[in-house]
C-alpha positions, 0 to 999 in steps of 0.5 A: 472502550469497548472492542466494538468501538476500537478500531484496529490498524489495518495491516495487510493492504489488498489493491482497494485498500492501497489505492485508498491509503496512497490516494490513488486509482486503481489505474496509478496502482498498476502502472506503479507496480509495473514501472517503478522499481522502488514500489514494493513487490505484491505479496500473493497469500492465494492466487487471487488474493494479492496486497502490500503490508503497511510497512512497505507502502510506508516506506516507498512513502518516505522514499518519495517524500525524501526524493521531492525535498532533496 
């Protein structure tokens, strides 16, 4: 496999790229940033560049999944 046709795990998230991981709106996203306190913080890499890692939407993945079969 060639570099051209491997893909490559995407690691850092900006806002498009997280709704699209989540499943959700643009919308849902700022509403959970703003009200849910286990969402994870934005990391800011410049002023108008924000995103999550993998790692953390992972988590609060889990987190919630746990939630709904306790």
């Amino acid at each position: 496999m060639n570099s051209a046709t491997r893909q490559t795990e995407q690691a850092f998230f900006r806002p498009a790229d997280a709704c699209r991981y989540l499943g959700i709106g643009r919308t849902k996203l700022h509403d959970l940033t703003e009200t849910d306190p286990d969402f994870p913080r934005k990391i800011r890499l410049s002023p108008r560049c924000v995103g999550w890692t993998r790692g953390q939407l992972d988590q609060w993945l889990e987190k919630k999944t746990a939630e709904v079969t306790v």
